[in-house]
Every structure is written in C-alpha cells, then in structure tokens.
N, C-alpha and C positions, 0 to 999 in steps of 0.2 A: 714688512709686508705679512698678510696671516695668508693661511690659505685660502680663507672663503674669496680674497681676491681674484686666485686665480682658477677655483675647483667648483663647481656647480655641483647641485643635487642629480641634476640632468645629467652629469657627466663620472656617477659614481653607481656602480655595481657591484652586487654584492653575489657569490655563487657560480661564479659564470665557471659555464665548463669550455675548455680549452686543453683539448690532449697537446699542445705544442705552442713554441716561441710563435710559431707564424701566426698562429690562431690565434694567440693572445690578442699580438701585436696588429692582428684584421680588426677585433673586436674593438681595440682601444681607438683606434680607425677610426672607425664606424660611428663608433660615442661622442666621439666631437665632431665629425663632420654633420651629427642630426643635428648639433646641438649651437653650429657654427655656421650659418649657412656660406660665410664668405672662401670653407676652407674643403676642399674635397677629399674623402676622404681615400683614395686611389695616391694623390699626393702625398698625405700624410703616411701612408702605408710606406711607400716609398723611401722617402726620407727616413723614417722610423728603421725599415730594413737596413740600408745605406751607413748608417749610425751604428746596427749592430755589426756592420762587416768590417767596421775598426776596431772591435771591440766590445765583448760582452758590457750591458749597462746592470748584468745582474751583480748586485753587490756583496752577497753571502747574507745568511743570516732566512735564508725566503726570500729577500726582498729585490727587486728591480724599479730602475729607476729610466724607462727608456725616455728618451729625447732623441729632440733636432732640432734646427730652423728653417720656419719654411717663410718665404718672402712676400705675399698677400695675407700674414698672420698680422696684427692689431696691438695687439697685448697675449701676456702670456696666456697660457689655457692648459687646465691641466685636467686629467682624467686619471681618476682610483678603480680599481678592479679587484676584487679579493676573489681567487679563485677557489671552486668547488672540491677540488684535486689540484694538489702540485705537480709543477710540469718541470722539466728539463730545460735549462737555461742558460747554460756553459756558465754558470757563475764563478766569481772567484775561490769561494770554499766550495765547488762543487755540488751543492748542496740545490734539491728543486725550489723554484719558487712561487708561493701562492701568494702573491701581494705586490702588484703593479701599480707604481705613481707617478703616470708618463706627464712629461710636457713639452708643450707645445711655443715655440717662442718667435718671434720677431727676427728675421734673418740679421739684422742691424747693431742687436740688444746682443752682446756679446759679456756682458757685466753682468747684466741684468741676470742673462742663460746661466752665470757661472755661481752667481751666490744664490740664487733660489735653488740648484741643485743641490750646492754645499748645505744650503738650510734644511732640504726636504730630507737631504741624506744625514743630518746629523737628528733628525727628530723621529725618524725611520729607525736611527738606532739605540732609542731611547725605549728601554723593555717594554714598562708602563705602556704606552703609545702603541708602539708594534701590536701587544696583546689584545690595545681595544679592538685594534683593526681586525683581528682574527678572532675577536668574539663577536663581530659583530654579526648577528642573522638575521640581516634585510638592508635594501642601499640606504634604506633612512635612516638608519642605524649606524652603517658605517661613514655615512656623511656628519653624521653628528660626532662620531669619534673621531674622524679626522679634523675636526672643526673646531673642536672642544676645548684644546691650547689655545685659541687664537688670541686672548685675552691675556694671556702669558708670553707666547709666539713672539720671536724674535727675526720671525721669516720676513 
C-alpha cells in the first residue's frame, strides 16, 4: 500500500499552529471531516481523544501517530500536519512533537489498522524521510515529500 492511498493533498498541512495535543488533534478533525463528507468531524475528535486516554500515540523522535476506528469510515484516511511550533505530547522520549500522521480506519479493518501503522511508523523513523517532512515549506511540499517513497513504499 503507498500512501497516496490513503493521504490526500486536501488532507495535509503544512505550518499549522497548535499550542496543544487537543488543538492538534481538533485540527486533524477538521481535515478530514472537510475532506470526507461521510465522516464528522466531532466523532473523529472523539475517538481520536478516546485513543489518546490509553495511551500516548506520540512515538519520540517529534513524531505522532494518532489513530482510531470509527464505524461509518470506508477505507482508510489519513491526514499529515507539520506543525509551526512543537507542542507537548506525553511522548515516549518526552520530547515535543511537530509532525502528525493520523489515521483514520474502518472499525472492522483490525489488520488492515495494525500494518499501515507499523508501516507509517517505520518510514516516520527513517532520518532521510522524517527531514523531508520538516523541510517542507508549504502543504504541497510536504505532500510531495510524504508521497515521494511511494514508488519504493512497502506500505
């Protein structure tokens, strides 16, 4: 699977400012529910929060990986954010995170939800990759550098 599968241009941002996990986690909301009309984004928020009160999705490094499943979802859907300022995000190292690749999943798709994370999270930890994303300056930009593997991508 690459990403362009499951990431739209519509659904990546680049700068967004967010003093906090909530505000992130509203804007990442937001992104898909413009971008999705089947999916609200009040639920997504929801879920999204729900997810974090098991457990941080921030992974160290910058980076966050929030998810969930929500049950009128289709296919997966995933949304990039590269934040303007790093925020606070109980990560495992402690460390803030400017670089959010949430997704969105099929309450059903329990396979599906488990290697597209394992994927996003091992190419998130992959230096090269990480840097484009924090070089990028503008969402078209950073849409192209997360896209840019795909052709290699073993997502």
């Amino acid at each position: 699977m690459q990403v362009r599968s499951f990431l739209s241009q519509h659904r990546t941002l680049c700068g967004v400012e967010a003093g906090s996990k909530k505000r992130a986690l509203q804007v990442i909301s937001q992104l898909i529910a413009e971008d999705q009309p089947t999916l609200n984004a009040d639920d997504i928020f929801t879920s999204l929060i729900s997810r974090e009160r098991l457990g941080s999705t921030g992974l160290g490094e910058g980076i966050a990986i929030p998810h969930c499943r929500i049950n009128n979802c289709a296919s997966t859907v995933g949304a990039l954010i590269q934040l303007q300022s790093p925020i606070d995000y109980e990560s495992i190292d402690g460390q803030p995170v400017d670089i959010l690749f949430a997704l969105i999943v099929p309450e059903e798709a329990h396979d599906e939800h488990l290697q597209t994370l394992a994927a996003i999270a091992e190419q998130l930890h992959q230096p090269g990759y990480l840097q484009s994303l924090r070089d990028a300056s503008d969402s078209d930009n950073l849409y192209q550098a997360a896209t840019e593997q795909d052709a290699n991508a073993t997502l």
